[in-house]
C-alpha positions in Angstrom: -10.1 120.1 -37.3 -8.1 118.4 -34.1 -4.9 120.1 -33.0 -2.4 117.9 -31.3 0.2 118.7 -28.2 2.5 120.3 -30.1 0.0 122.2 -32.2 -1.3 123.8 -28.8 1.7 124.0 -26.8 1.7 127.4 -25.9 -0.3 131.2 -26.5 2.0 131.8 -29.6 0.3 128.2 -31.1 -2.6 128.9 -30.2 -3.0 132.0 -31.7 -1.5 130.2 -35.1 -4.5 127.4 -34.4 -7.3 130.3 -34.2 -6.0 131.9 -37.6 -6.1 128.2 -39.0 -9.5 128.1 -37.6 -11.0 131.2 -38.5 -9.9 130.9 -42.2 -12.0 127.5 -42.4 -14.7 129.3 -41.3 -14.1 132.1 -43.7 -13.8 129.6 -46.8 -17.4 128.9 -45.5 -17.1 125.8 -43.8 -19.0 124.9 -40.6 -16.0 123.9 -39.0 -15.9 121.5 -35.3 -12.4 121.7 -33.5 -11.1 119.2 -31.0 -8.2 119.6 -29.0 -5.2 118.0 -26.9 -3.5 118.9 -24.4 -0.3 121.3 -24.3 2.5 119.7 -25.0 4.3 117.8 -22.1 1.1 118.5 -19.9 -0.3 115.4 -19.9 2.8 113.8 -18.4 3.2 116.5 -15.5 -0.2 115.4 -14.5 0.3 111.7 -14.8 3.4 112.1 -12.5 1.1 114.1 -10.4 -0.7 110.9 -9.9 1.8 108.9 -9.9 3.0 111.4 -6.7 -0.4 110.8 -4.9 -0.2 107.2 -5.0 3.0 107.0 -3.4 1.9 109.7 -0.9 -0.5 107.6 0.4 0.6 103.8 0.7 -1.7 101.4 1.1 -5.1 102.7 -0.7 -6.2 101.1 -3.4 -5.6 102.7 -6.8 -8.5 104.6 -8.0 -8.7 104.3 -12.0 -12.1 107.6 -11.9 -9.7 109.8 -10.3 -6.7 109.6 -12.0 -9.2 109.9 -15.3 -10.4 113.4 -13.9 -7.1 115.0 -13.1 -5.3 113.7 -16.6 -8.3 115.1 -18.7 -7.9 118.5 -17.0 -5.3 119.3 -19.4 -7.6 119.0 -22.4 -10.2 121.4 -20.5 -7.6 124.2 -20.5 -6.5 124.0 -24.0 -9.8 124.0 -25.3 -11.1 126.9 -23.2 -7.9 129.4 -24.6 -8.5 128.4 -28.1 -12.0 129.2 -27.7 -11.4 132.8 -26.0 -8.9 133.2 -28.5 -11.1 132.7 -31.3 -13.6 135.2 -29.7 -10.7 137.5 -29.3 -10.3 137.7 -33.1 -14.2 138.0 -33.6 -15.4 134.7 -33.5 -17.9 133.2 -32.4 -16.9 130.0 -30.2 -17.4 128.4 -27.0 -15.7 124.9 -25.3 -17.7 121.8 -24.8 -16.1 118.9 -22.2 -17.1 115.4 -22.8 -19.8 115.3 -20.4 -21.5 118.2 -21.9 -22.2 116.6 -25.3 -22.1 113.7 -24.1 -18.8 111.5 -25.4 -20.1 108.6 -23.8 -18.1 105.4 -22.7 -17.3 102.1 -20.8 -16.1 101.8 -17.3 -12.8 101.0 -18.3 -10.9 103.8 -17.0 -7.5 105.1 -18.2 -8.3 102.9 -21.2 -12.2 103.8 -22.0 -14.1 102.9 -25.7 -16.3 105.4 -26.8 -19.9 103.7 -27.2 -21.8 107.3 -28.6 -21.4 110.7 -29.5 -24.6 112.1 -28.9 -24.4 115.0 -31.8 -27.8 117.0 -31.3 -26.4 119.7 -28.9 -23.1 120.2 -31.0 -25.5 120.6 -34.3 -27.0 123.6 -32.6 -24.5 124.8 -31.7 -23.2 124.6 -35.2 -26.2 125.7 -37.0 -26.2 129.3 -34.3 -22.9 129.7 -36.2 -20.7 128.9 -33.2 -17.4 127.0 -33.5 -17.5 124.3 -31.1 -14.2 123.3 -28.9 -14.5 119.5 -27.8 -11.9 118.8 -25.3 -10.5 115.5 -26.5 -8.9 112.6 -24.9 -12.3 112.1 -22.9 -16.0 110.4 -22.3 -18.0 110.0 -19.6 -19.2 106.5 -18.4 -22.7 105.6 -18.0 -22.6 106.4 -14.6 -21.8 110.0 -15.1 -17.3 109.6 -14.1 -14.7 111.2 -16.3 -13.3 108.2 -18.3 -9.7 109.0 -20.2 -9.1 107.0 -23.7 -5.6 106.0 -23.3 -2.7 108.2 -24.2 -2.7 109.8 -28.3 -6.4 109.2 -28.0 -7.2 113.0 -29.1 -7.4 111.6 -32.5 -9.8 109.3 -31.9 -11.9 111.9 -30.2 -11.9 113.8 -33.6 -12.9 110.8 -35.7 -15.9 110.5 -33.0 -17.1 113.8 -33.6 -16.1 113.6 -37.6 -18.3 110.2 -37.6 -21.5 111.7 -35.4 -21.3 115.1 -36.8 -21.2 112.8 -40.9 -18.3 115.2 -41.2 -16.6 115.7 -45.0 -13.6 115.2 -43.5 -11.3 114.8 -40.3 -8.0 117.1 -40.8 -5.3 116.1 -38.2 -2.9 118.9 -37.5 0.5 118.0 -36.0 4.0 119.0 -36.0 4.7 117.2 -39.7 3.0 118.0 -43.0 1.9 114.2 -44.0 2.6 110.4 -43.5 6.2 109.9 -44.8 7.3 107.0 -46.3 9.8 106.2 -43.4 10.7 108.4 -40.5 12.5 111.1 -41.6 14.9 111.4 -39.0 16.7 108.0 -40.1 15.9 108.1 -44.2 16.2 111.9 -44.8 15.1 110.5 -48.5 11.9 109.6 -47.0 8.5 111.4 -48.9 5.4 112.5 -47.9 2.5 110.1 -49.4 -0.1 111.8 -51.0 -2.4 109.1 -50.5 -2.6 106.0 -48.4 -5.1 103.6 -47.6 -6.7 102.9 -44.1 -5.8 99.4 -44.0 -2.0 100.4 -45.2 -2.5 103.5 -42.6 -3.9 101.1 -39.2 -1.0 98.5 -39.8 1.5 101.8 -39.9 -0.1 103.2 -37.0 -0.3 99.8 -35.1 3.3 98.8 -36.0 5.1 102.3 -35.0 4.4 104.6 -36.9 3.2 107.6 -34.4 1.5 109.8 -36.7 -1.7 108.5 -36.1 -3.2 106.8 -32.9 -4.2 103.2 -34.1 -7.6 103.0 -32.9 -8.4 106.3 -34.6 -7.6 104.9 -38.1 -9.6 101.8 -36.9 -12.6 104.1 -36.2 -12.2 106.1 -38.8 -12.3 102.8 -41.3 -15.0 101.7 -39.8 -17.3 104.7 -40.6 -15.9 105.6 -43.7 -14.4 109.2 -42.3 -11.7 110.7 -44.8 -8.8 111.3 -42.6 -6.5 114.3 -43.9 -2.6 114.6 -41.9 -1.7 117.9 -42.2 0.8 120.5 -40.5 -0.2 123.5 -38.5 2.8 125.1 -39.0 1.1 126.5 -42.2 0.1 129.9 -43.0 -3.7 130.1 -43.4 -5.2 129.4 -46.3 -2.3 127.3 -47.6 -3.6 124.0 -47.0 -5.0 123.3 -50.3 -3.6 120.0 -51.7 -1.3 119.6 -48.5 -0.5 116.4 -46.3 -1.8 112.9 -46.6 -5.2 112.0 -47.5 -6.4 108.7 -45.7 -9.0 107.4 -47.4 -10.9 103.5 -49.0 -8.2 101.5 -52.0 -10.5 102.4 -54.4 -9.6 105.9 -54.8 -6.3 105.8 -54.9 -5.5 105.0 -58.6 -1.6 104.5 -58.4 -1.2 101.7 -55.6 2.3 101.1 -54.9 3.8 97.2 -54.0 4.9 98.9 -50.5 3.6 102.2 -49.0 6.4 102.6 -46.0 8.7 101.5 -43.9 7.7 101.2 -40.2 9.7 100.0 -36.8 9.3 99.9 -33.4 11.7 99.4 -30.9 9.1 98.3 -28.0 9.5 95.3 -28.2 10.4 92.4 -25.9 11.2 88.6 -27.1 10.2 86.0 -25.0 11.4 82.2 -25.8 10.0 79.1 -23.8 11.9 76.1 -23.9 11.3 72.4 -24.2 7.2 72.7 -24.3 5.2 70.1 -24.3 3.9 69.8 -27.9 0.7 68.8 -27.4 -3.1 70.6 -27.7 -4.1 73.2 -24.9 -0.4 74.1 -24.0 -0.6 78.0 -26.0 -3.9 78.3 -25.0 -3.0 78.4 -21.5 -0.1 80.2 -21.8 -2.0 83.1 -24.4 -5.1 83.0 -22.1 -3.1 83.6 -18.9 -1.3 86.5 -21.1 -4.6 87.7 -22.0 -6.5 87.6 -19.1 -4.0 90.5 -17.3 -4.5 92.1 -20.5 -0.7 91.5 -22.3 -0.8 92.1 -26.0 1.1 89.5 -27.6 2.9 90.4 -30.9 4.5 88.0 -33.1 4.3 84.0 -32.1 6.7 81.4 -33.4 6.9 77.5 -32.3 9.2 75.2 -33.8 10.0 71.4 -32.8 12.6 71.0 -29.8 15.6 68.3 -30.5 14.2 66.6 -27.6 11.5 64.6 -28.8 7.6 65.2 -28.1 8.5 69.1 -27.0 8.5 72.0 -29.0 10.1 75.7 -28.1 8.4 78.9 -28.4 8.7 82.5 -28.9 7.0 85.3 -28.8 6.9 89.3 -28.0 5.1 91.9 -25.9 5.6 95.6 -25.2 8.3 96.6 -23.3 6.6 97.5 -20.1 4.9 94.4 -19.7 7.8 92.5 -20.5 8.4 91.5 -17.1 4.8 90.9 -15.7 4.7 88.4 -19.0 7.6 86.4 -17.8 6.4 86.2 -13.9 3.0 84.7 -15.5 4.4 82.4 -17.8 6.9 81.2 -15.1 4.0 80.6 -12.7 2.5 77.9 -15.0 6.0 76.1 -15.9 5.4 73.9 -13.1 1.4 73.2 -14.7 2.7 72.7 -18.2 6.3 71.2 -17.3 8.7 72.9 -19.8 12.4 73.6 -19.0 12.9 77.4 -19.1 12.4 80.9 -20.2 14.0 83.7 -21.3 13.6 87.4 -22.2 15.3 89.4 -25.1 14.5 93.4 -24.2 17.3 94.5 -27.0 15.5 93.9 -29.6 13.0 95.9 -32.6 10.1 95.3 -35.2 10.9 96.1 -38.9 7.8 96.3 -40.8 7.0 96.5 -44.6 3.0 97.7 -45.3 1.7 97.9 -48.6 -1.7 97.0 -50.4 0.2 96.4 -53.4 1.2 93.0 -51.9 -2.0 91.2 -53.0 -1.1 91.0 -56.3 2.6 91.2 -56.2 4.8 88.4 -55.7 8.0 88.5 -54.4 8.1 91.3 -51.8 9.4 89.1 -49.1 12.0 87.3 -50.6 13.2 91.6 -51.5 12.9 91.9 -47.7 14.7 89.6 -46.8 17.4 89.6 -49.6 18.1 93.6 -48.5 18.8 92.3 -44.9 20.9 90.0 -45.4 23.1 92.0 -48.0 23.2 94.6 -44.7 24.4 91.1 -42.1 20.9 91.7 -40.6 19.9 88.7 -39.0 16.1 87.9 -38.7 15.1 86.2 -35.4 11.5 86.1 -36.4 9.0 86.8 -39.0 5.7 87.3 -39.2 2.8 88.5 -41.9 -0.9 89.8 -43.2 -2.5 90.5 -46.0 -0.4 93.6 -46.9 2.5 93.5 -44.6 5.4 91.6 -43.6 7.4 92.2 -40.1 10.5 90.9 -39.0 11.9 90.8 -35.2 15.6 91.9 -35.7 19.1 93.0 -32.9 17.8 96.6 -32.2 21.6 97.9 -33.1 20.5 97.1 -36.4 17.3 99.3 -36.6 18.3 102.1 -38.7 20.2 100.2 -40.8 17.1 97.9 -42.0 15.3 100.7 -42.2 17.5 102.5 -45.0 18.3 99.1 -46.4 14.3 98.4 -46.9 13.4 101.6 -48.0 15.8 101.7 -50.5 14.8 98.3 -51.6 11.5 99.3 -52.6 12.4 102.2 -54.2 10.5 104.5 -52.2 13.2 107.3 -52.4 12.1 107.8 -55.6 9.6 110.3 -57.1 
């Protein structure tokens, strides 16, 4: 069971997580908990950081440190769960990631867990204790705190689901299952029962914030059921509630498109008059790469001007404008005339496994735009999802548009 921000955020939640808790064990589960931080606590401690830096000018930025104050928020929600679960007669204690180990890589801020050493959770387990894993956390080989990124609480759980061969990984938030949209734009939008973790990692990855991306991927990966569930449930009534994530093969009714995702972090960046011949994006892509830009959807077409080509592409938001000081740095190297950056814009995405044996999804896509005077700027696609870079004014309105398309407003 991993509880979420929002799940923990203050005594009164807590108190509602131990209940939840306590009535697992009760149904005779052996039940493992992993927990995030309060709510907002995270962020007070990153601008904590963020305040120490600035207090001292000059030093080099130290990636171990920053790791040990940001986890500390983790340490305190798991140590008031577990002396509230005593409080109400069970038996519990908190484990930090050093203790079990969680270990990981060096990369600090940003770590990969490499094991989850299980053995001392097991006993712990098998003495009928509930264990408390503070989440968000690892330890690197040389014995420093290492942090996950941020959202990386889920992925925590799936690592202890995965090394404890868990039944299943329930993921308690503030909503009761993966919608088919966001709510708060599509108020038609319904929970999915089911959903695939290929249809759930290209949600995740393109927006959708219920899940942390690399805790889907993990989660595939071992084959760990995945359950999205509420905690603002009374005990006991979880039975057939939220969204099960789980392989293709057992969901019998697969629908053409599963759900509508966006994100409006996105940046455009076009280049101009390239040189259209080999080794031109692999400079440009390996320079992005090598200061560690993630680069999004990538479209080149011919230039008028004859033996060039232009170019565009987009990153995240933030490193929007480190991505056009390195690509300007090699215009001079590659000889092209100009670029340019387009921050008002977002990523419409439709996901579905459906689409492997469906024609005609696209050209429903892109026929419901249009009808709505959305203009597509640039399109990309997989297997089972199509995404199209459109003027963020128009975000909600592609959204509806899309969703109603593909009739998932309908029972």
């Amino acid at each position: 069971m991993k509880f979420g921000g929002t799940s923990v955020a203050d005594l009164e939640r807590i108190r509602r997580v131990a209940r939840l808790v306590a009535a697992e064990k009760a149904a005779g589960h052996d039940v493992a908990v992993v927990v995030s931080a309060m709510a907002g606590r995270t962020n007070e401690l990153v601008a904590w950081t963020d305040g120490a830096g600035a207090a001292a000018p000059g030093l080099p930025a130290s990636d171990d440190e920053y790791d040990v104050v940001v986890a500390s928020g983790e340490q305190v929600s798991a140590g008031l769960l577990a002396m509230t679960l005593r409080n109400i007669g069970v038996a519990s204690r908190s484990w930090l990631a050093w203790q079990i180990p969680v270990i990981t890589d060096e990369a600090h801020g940003k770590a990969r867990i490499e094991e989850v050493k299980p053995e001392k959770l097991e006993i712990c387990l098998a003495d009928g204790v509930i264990p408390v894993v503070a989440g968000f956390q690892g330890v690197d080989r040389h014995g420093r705190l290492a942090t996950l990124g941020r959202g990386a609480g889920d992925l925590s759980a799936v690592a202890v689901s995965a090394a404890l061969r868990a039944d299943r990984c329930d993921i308690y938030t503030d909503v009761d299952g993966v919608y088919t949209t966001d709510p708060r734009i599509e108020e038609r939008a319904r929970r999915i029962p089911k959903i695939s973790y290929e249809e759930m990692l290209e949600m995740a990855s393109l927006g959708a914030r219920v899940l942390q991306s690399r805790s889907v991927e993990l989660a595939m990966a071992q084959r760990v059921p995945l359950r999205v569930l509420s905690s603002f449930v009374e005990p006991g009534a979880t039975v057939g509630a939220g969204t099960i994530v789980c392989d293709e093969e057992e969901i019998v009714e697969k629908r053409i498109v599963s759900g509508v995702a966006y994100s409006r972090d996105e940046a455009k960046i076009s280049l101009f008059g390239l040189p259209d011949h080999p080794g031109v994006a692999s400079e440009i892509f390996g320079s992005l790469a090598s200061a560690n830009v993630n680069v999004d959807m990538i479209v080149q077409s011919h230039s008028l001007q004859a033996g060039a080509a232009n170019m565009e592409f987009t990153v995240g938001k933030r490193d929007a404008g480190r991505s056009v000081e390195i690509v300007e740095s090699l215009k001079d190297k590659l000889g092209f005339d100009g670029v340019a950056l387009d921050d008002n814009v977002a990523k419409v995405s439709v996901i579905g496994v459906g689409m492997r044996s469906n024609t005609g999804v696209a050209q429903t896509m892109f026929r419901a735009l249009a009808d709505k005077g959305v203009n597509i700027q640039v399109i990309s696609t997989s297997e089972i999802k199509i995404s199209v870079l459109i003027d963020a004014a128009y975000t909600e309105l592609a959204v509806r548009a899309l969703h109603a398309a593909y009739g998932l407003d309908k029972a």
